[in-house]
C-alpha positions as CSV (number, residue, x, y, z in Angstrom):
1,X,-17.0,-4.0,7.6
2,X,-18.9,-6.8,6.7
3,X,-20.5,-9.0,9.7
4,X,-17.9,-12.3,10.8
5,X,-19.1,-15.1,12.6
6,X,-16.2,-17.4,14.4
7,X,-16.2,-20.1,16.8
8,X,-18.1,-20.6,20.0
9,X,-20.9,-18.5,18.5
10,X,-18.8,-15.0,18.5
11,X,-19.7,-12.4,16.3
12,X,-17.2,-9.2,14.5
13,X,-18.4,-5.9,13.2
14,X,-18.4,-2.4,14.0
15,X,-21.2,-0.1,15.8
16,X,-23.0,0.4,12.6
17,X,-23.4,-3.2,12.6
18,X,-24.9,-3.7,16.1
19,X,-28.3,-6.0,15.2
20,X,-31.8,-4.6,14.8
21,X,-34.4,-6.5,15.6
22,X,-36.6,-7.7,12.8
23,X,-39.7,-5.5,13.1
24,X,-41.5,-7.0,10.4
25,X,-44.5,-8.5,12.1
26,X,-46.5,-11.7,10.3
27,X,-50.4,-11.6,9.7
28,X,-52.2,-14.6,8.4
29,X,-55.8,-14.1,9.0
30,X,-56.6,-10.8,7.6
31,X,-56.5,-11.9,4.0
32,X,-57.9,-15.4,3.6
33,X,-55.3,-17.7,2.4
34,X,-52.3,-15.3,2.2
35,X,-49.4,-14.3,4.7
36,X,-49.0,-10.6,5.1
37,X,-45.7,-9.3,6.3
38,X,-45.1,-5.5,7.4
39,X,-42.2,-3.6,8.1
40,X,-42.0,-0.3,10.5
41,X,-38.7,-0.9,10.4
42,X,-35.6,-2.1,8.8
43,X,-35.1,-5.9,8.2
44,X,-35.0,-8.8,5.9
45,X,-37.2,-11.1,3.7
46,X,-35.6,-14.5,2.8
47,X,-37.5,-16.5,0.4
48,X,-36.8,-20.4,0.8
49,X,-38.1,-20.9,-2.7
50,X,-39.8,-18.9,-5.6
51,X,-43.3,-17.3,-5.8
52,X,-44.8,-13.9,-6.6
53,X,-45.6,-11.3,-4.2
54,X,-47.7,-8.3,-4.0
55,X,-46.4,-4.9,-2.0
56,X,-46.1,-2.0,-0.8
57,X,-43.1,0.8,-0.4
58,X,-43.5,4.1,1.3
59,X,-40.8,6.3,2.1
60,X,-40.8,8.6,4.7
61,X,-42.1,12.2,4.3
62,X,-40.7,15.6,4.5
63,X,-40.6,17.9,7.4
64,X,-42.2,21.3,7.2
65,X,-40.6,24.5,7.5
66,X,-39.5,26.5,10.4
67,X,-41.5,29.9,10.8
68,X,-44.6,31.3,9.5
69,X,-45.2,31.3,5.5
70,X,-43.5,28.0,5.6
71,X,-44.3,25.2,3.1
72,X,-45.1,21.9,4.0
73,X,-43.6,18.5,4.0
74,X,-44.1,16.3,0.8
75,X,-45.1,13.0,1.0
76,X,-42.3,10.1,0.7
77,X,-42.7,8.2,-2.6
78,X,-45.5,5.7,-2.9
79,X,-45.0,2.5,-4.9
80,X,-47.1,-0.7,-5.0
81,X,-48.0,-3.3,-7.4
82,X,-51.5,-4.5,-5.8
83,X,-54.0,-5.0,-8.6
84,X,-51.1,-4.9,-10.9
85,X,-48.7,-7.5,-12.1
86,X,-47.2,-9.4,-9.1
87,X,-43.3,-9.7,-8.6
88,X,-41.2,-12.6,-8.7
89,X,-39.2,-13.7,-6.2
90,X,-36.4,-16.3,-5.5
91,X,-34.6,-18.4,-2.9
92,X,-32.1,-14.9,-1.6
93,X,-32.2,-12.6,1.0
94,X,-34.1,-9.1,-0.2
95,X,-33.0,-6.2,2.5
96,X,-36.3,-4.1,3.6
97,X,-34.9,-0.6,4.2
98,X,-37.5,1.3,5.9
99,X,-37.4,5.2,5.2
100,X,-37.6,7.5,8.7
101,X,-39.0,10.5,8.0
102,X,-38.1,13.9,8.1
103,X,-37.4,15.7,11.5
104,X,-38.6,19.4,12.2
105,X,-36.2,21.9,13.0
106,X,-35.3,21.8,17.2
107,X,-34.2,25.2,16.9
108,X,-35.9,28.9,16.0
109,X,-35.3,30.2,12.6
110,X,-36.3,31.1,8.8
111,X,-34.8,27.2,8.3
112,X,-35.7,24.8,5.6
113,X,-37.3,21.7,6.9
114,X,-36.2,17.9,6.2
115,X,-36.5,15.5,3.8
116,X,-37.5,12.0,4.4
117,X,-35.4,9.1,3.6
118,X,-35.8,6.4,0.7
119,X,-38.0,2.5,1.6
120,X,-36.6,-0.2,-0.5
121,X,-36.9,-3.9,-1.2
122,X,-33.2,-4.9,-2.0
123,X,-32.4,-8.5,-3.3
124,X,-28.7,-9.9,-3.4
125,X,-29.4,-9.7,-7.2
126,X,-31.7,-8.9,-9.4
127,X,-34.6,-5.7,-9.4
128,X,-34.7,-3.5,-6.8
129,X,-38.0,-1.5,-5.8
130,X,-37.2,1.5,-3.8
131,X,-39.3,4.6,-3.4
132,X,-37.7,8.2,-3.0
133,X,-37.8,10.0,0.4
134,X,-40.6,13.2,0.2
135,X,-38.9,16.6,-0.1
136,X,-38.4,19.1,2.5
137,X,-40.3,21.9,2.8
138,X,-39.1,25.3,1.8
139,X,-38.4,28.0,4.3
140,X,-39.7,31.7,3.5
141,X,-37.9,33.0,0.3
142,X,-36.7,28.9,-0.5
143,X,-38.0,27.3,-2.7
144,X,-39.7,23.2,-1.5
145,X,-37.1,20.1,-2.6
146,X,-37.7,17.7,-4.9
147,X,-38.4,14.1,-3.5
148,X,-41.2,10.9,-4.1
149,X,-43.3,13.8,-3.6
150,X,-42.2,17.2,-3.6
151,X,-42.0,19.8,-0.8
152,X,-43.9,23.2,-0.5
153,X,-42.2,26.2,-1.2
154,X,-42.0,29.3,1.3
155,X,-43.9,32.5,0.8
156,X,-42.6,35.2,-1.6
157,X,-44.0,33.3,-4.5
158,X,-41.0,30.4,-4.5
159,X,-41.8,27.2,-6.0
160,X,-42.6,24.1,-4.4
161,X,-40.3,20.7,-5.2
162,X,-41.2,18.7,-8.2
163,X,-42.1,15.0,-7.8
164,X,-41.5,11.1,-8.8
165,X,-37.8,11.5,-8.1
166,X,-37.4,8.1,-9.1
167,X,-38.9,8.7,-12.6
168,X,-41.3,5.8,-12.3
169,X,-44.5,4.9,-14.0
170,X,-46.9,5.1,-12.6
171,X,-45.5,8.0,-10.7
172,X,-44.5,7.5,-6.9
173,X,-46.0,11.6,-6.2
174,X,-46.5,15.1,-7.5
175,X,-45.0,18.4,-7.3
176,X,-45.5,20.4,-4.0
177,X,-47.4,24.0,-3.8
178,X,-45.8,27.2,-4.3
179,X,-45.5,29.6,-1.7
180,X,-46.8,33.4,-1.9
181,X,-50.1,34.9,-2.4
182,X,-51.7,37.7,-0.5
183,X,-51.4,36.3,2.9
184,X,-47.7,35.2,2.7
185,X,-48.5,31.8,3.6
186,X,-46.3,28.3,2.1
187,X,-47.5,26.2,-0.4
188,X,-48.6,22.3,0.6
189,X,-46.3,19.7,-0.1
190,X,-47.0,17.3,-2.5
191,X,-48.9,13.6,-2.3
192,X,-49.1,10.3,-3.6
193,X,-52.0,11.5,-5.5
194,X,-52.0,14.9,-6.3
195,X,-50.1,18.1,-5.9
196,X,-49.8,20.0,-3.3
197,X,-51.8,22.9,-3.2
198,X,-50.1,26.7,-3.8
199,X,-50.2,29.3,-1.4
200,X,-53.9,31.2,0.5
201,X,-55.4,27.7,0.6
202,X,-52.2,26.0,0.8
203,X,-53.7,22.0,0.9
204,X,-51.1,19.3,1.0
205,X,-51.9,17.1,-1.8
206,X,-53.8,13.9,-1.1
207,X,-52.5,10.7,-0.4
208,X,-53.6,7.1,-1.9
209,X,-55.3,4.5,0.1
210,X,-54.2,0.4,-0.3
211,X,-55.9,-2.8,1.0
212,X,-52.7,-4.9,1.0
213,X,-53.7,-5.6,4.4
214,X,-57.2,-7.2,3.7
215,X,-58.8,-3.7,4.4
216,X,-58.3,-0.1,2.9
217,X,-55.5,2.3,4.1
218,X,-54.6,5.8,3.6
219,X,-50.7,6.8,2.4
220,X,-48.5,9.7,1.6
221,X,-50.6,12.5,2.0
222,X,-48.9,15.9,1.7
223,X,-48.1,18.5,4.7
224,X,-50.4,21.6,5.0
225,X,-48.5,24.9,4.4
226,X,-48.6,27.3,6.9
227,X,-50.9,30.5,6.5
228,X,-49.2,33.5,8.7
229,X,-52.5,34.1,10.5
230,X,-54.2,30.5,10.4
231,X,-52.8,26.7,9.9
232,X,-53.4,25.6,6.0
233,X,-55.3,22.1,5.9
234,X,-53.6,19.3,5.3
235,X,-55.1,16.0,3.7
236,X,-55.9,14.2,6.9
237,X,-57.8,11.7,5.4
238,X,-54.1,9.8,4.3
239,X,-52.4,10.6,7.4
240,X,-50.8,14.3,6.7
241,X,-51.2,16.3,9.2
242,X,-52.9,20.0,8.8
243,X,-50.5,22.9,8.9
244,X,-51.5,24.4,12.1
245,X,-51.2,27.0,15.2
246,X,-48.3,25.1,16.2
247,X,-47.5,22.8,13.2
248,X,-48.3,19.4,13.6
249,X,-46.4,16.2,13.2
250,X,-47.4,13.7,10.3
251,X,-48.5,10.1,11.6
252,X,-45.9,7.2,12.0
253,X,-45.9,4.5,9.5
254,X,-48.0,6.8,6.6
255,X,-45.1,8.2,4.8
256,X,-47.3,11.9,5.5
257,X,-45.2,15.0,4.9
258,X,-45.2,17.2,8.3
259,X,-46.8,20.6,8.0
260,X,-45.3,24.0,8.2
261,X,-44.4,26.0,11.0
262,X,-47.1,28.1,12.8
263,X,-46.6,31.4,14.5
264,X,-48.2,32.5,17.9
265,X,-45.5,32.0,19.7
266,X,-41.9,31.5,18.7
267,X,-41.6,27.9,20.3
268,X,-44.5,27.0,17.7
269,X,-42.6,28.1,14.7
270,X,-40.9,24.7,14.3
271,X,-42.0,22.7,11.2
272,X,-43.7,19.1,12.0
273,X,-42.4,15.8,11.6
274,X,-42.9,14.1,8.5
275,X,-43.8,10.7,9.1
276,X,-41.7,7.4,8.6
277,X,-42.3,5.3,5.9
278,X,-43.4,1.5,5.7
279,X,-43.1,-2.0,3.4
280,X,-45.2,-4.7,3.4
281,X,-45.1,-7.7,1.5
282,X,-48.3,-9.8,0.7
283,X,-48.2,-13.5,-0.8
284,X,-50.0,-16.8,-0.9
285,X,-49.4,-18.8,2.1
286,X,-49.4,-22.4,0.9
287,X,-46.5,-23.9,0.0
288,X,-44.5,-20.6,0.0
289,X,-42.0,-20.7,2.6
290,X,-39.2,-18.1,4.2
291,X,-37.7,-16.7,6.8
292,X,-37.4,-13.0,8.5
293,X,-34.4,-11.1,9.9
294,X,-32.8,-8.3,11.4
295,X,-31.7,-5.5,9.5
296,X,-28.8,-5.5,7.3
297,X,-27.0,-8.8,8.6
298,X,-28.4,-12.7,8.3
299,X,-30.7,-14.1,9.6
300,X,-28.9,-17.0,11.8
301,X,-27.9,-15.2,14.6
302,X,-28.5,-17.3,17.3
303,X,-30.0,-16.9,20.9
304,X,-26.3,-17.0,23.0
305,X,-24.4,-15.2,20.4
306,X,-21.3,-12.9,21.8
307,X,-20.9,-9.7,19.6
308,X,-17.6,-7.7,19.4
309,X,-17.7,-4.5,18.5
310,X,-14.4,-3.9,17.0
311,X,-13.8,0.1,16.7
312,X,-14.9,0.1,20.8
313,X,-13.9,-3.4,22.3
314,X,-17.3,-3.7,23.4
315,X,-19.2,-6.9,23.8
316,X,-22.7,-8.1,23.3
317,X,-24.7,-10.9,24.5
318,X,-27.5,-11.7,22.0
319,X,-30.4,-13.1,24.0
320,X,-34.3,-13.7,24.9
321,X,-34.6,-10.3,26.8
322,X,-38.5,-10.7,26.7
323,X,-39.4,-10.1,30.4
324,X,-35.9,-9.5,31.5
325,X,-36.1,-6.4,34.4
326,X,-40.3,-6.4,34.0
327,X,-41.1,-5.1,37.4
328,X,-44.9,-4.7,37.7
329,X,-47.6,-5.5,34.3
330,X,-51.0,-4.7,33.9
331,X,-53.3,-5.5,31.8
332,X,-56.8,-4.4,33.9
333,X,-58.2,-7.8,32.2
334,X,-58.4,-9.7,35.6
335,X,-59.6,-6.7,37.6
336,X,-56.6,-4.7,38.5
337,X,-54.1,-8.0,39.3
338,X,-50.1,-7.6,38.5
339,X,-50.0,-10.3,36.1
340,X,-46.3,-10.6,35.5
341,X,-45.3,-13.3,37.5
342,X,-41.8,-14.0,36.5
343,X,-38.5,-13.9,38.8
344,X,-38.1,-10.4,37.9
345,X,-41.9,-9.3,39.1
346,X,-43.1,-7.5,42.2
347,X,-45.8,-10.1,42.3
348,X,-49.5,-9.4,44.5
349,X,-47.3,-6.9,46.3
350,X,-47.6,-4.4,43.8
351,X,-51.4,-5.2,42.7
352,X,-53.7,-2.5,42.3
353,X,-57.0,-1.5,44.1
354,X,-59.6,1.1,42.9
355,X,-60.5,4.5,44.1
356,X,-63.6,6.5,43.6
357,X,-65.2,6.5,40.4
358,X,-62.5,4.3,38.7
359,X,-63.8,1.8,36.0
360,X,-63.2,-0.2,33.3
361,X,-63.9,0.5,29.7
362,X,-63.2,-0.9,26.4
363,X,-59.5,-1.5,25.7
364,X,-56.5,-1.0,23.4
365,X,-54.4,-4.0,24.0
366,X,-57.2,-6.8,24.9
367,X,-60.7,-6.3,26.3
368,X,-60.4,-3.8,29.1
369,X,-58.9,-0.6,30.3
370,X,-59.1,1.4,33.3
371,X,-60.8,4.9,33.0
372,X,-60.5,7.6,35.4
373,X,-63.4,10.8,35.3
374,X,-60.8,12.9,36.5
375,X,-62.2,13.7,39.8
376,X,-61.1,12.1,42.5
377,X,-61.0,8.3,41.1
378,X,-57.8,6.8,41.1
379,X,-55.8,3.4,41.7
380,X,-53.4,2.8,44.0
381,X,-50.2,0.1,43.1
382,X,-49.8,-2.1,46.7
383,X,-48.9,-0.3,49.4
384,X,-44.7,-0.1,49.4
385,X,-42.8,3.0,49.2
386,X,-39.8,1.2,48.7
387,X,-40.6,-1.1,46.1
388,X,-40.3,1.2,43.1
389,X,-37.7,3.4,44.3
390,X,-35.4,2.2,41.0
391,X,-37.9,5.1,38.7
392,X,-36.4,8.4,41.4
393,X,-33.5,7.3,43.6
394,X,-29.8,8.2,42.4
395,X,-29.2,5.4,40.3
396,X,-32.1,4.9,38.9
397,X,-33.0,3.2,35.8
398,X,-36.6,2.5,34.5
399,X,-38.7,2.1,31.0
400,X,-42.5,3.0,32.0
401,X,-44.9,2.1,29.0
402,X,-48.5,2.4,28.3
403,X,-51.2,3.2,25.6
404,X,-53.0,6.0,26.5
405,X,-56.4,8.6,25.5
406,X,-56.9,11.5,27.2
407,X,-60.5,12.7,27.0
408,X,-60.0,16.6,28.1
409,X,-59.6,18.4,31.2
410,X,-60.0,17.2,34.9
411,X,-62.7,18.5,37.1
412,X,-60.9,21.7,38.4
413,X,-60.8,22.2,34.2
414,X,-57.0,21.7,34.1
415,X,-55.4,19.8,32.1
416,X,-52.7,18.2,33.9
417,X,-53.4,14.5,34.5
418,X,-50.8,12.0,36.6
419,X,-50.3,8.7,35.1
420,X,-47.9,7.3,37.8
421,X,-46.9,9.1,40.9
422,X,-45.0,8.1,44.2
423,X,-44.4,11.8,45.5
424,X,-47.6,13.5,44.9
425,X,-47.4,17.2,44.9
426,X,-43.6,17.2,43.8
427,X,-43.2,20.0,46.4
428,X,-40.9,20.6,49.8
429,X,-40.5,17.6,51.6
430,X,-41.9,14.9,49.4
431,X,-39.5,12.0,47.3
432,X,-40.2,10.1,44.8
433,X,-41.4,10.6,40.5
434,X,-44.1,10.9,38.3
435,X,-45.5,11.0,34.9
436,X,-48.4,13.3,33.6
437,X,-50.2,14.7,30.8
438,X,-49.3,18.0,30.9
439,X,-52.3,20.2,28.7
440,X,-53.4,18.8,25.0
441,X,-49.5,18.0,23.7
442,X,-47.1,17.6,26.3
443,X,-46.0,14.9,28.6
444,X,-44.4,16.0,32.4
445,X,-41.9,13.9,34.2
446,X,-40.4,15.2,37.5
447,X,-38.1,13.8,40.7
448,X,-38.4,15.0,43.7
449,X,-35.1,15.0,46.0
450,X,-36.9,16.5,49.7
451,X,-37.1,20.3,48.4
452,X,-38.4,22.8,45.6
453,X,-35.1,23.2,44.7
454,X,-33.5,19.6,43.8
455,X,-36.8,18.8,42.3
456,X,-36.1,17.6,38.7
457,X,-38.5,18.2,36.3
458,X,-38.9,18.1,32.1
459,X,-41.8,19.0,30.2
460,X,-41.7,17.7,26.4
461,X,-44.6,19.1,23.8
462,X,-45.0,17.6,20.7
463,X,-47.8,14.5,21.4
464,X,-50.8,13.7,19.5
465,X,-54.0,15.9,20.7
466,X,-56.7,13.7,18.5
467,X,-58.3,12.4,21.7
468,X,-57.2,8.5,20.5
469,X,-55.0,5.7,21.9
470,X,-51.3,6.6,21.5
471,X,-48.3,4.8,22.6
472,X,-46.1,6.4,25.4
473,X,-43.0,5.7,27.0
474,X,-40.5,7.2,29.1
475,X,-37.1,6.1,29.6
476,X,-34.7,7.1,32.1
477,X,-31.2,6.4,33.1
478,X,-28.9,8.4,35.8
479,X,-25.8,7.3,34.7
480,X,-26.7,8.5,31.3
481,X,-25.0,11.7,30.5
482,X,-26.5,12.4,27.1
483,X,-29.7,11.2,27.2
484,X,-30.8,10.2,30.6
485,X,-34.7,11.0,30.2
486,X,-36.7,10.1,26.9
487,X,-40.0,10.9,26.2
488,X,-41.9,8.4,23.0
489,X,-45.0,8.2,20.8
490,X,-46.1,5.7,19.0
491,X,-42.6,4.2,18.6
492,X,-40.5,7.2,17.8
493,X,-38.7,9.4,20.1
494,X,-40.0,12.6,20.8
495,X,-36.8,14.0,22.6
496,X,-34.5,13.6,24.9
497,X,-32.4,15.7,28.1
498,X,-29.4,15.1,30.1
499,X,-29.8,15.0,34.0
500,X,-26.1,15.7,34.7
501,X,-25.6,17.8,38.0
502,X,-28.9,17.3,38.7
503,X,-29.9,16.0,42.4
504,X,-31.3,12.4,43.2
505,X,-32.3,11.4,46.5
506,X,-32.4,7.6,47.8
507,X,-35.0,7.9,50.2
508,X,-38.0,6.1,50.1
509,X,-41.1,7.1,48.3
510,X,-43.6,9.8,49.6
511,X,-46.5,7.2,48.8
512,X,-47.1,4.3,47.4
513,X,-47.8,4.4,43.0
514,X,-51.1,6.1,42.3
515,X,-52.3,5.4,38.3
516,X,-54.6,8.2,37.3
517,X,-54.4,10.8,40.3
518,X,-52.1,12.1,43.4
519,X,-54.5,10.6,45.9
520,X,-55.1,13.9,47.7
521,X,-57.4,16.4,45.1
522,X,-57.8,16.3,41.7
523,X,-55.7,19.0,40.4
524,X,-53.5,16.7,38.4
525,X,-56.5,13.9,38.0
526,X,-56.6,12.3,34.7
527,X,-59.4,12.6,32.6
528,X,-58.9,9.1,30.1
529,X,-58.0,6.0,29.6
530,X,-55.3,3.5,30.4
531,X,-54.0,0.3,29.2
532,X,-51.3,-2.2,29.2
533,X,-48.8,-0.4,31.7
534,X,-45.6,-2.3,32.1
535,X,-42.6,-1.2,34.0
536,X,-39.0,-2.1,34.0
537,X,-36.1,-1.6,36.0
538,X,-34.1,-1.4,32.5
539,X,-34.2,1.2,29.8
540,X,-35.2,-0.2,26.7
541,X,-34.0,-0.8,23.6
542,X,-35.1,1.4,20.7
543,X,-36.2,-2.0,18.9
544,X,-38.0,-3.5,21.9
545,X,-40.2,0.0,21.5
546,X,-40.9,-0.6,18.3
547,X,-41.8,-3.9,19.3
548,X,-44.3,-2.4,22.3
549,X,-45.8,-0.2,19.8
550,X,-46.1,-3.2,17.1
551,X,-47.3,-0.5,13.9
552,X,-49.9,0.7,16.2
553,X,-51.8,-2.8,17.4
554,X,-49.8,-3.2,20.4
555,X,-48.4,-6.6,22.1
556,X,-49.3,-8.6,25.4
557,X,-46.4,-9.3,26.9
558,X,-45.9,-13.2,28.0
559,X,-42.6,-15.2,28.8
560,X,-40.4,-16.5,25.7
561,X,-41.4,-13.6,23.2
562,X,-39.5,-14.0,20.3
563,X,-39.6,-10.6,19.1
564,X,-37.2,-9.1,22.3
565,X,-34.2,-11.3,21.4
566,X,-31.6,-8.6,21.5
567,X,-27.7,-7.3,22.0
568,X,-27.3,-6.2,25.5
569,X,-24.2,-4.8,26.3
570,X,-21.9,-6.8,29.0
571,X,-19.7,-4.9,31.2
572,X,-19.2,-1.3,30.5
């Protein structure tokens, strides 16, 4: 049903109308003179009166197939009209529509993998500009599916997916490889530039690069097909990932196809992730006027708004949510001080002080970082055990987020590496959680409940092992019984696990938070560095994790933020 606003500021709809925040983010400095808007995620663009714009659609790419010989992802469809003829807009509301892309198989098999969906610039009337999702890639024996660009095909000599599904000029992509040859291996999928390469050298086809933003870009690369003894290369150079020993995932926000499965062992056969698409819309700031919104309803919901969400009875409170439950914030500019000083905050008691060969380095989010050797150099978060007992005890409820680049292993050549820990060794005797690197793709979350055997733990693989920043998050919730604990990367969920049955304990903490080590040796030391931690005693929205991750530039939090106005749910 359609969105219905009545007296006293109530809102109708159903749950496929429950608001998304407007993730289009406003730049007016890189490009002298104009006002550059990008989208990572669905909203709207509401012109207040006419002018010409320049932009950018990309949908989001394929997944690669499951198993060896699988072909890769193709690239979602790539439109734009920069150094072209600009497009003319009006006084109406255009929906952004921005295309997720295309999730690997979570489960063993000869599978096909998945296509990405369509980006769009939708006005209430007029031309539409929407660019096609990339095809899938094939399976062995199926053949890649057609999409902006198309998807490898699967080994035994089956045809990758043709491109420009949208039959545009110029062309949003090309056709994906074929699968076959001598060493059974999957063709490439498709790119905004080329095709994708066929089957023993298996490329994805390349991707295009854009300055919209004031500096040059690479989009829509194709997903490597995967070679049965050795991962097929994938155009990296526009954000495809190479097909791989496991596949890899395609970067967020590129519109890159994911690559093909690889094959030593079978929890490595899965197909990578093609990655979402993204819109941005470029114009001449003086004079031009407008306003944006969130996704798929107007823009003039205001802060105090109650929602009713007919087909549950549930309500929702719309409302600045900026630094609602933020427990303890650092930024490591002001040498290790908790600067998040609202009602919520722990305040000096949860300040840090530095151990051992901690420093600061260069940072992500601002100026500095902290960065840990790892051997033996850690910081330690006040001195409570208590204090942060709302991350393990049996309610618990808590978002931990942080950018994050891991260097390699610790000093004992492991390659573990704590980020947050209150119980230590997560052994016999010992309460409390913690968060680590776990080796070059996996994160490690664990609760310890007093013994070995009502310790909680979860292990999820799948992040980014190119040595850079990435954003991370966790998310838990105990009274959660689908998703209780949720592991993130750069703004999209990596997975998630139900806790039910398992065994909480609301003891006190073991010790007080360490960042960067357990405090006792350095077998779980990290080796990296890390920036802009914040923790809340609330899980966070998907939207307000977007809005953390910000299309990869990150966000300081401060009081009043705009951007976390938000439904929260009132009652149960």
């Amino acid at each position: 049903m359609a969105i219905i606003y009545n007296s006293g500021r109530r809102v109708q709809g159903t749950s496929t109308d429950v608001a998304v925040i407007a993730r289009g983010t406003v730049d007016t400095t890189s490009s002298s003179g104009n006002t550059i808007i990008t989208f990572t995620g669905d909203g709207t663009f509401t012109p207040t009166s006419a002018f010409n714009i320049e932009y950018l659609v990309v949908a989001g790419g394929g997944s690669g197939g499951t198993r060896q010989h699988a072909g890769g992802g193709g690239a979602g469809g790539y439109r734009t009209n920069v150094g072209g003829t600009a497009l003319g807009v009006t006084a109406q509301t255009y929906v952004v529509t921005v295309g997720a892309g295309g999730l690997g198989n979570t489960t063993e098999g000869n599978l096909n993998g998945t296509s990405g969906s369509n980006s769009s610039i939708v006005p209430t009337s007029g031309t539409s500009i929407i660019s096609t999702g990339g095809g899938r890639g094939g399976a062995y024996g199926s053949t890649g599916a057609t999409g902006g660009s198309g998807g490898g095909g699967g080994a035994t000599g089956t045809a990758g997916g043709s491109g420009n599904s949208g039959s545009y000029s110029p062309v949003e992509g090309y056709a994906g490889g074929s699968g076959g040859g001598t060493d059974g291996s999957g063709g490439g999928g498709g790119g905004a530039g080329s095709i994708g390469i066929d089957a023993n050298t298996c490329s994805g086809g390349g991707g295009l690069n854009n300055s919209i933003t004031g500096s040059s870009v690479g989009y829509a690369g194709g997903g490597g097909g995967s070679i049965a003894l050795s991962g097929g290369q994938g155009t990296t150079s526009h954000g495809a990932n190479s097909g791989a020993n496991p596949a890899n995932n395609a970067d967020t926000n590129t519109g890159a196809g994911g690559s093909g499965g690889g094959n030593d062992t079978a929890t490595n056969y899965i197909g990578g992730n093609g990655g979402s698409g993204i819109v941005i819309i470029k114009f001449s700031t003086s004079g031009n006027t407008y306003d944006i919104g969130a996704g798929g309803k107007p823009a003039n919901v205001q802060v105090g708004s109650r929602y009713e969400e007919t087909d549950t009875r549930k309500m929702y409170h719309y409302a600045d949510n900026s630094t609602k439950g933020l427990k303890a914030y650092y930024r490591f500019e002001d040498n290790g001080t908790n600067s998040q000083t609202t009602g919520d905050g722990l305040g000096s008691t949860a300040n840090i002080t530095l151990s051992g060969n901690t420093s600061y380095t260069t940072g992500k989010v601002g100026s500095k970082a902290l960065s840990f050797d790892g051997n033996q150099d850690y910081a330690q978060a006040g001195t409570s055990l208590s204090q942060f007992n709302f991350m393990h005890n049996t309610t618990h409820e808590f978002t931990a987020s942080f950018w994050l680049k891991r260097d390699g292993d610790n000093a004992n050549g492991g390659g573990q590496g704590s980020i947050w820990t209150t119980a230590n060794n997560i052994g016999a005797s010992w309460y409390g959680m913690c968060i680590r690197r776990n080796g070059t793709n996996a994160m490690f979350v664990a609760f310890a409940a007093g013994t070995n055997q009502n310790r909680v733990q979860q292990e999820q693989t799948g992040y980014s092992t190119d040595g850079g920043w990435h954003h991370i998050v966790v998310t838990a919730k105990a009274s959660d019984s689908t998703n209780s604990l949720e592991f993130w990367q750069d703004g999209v969920s990596l997975g998630s696990y139900s806790n039910t049955g398992k065994v909480f304990s609301d003891t006190n903490a073991t010790c007080a938070p360490v960042l960067g080590g357990n405090n006792s040796n350095n077998e779980q030391d990290f080796n990296g560095d890390l920036d802009n931690l914040n923790i809340w005693n609330r899980r966070l929205s998907d939207d307000e994790i977007s809005t953390l991750y910000n299309g990869g530039t990150g966000i300081v939090l401060t009081d009043g933020m705009a951007n976390f106005k938000a439904w929260s749910e009132e009652g149960t």
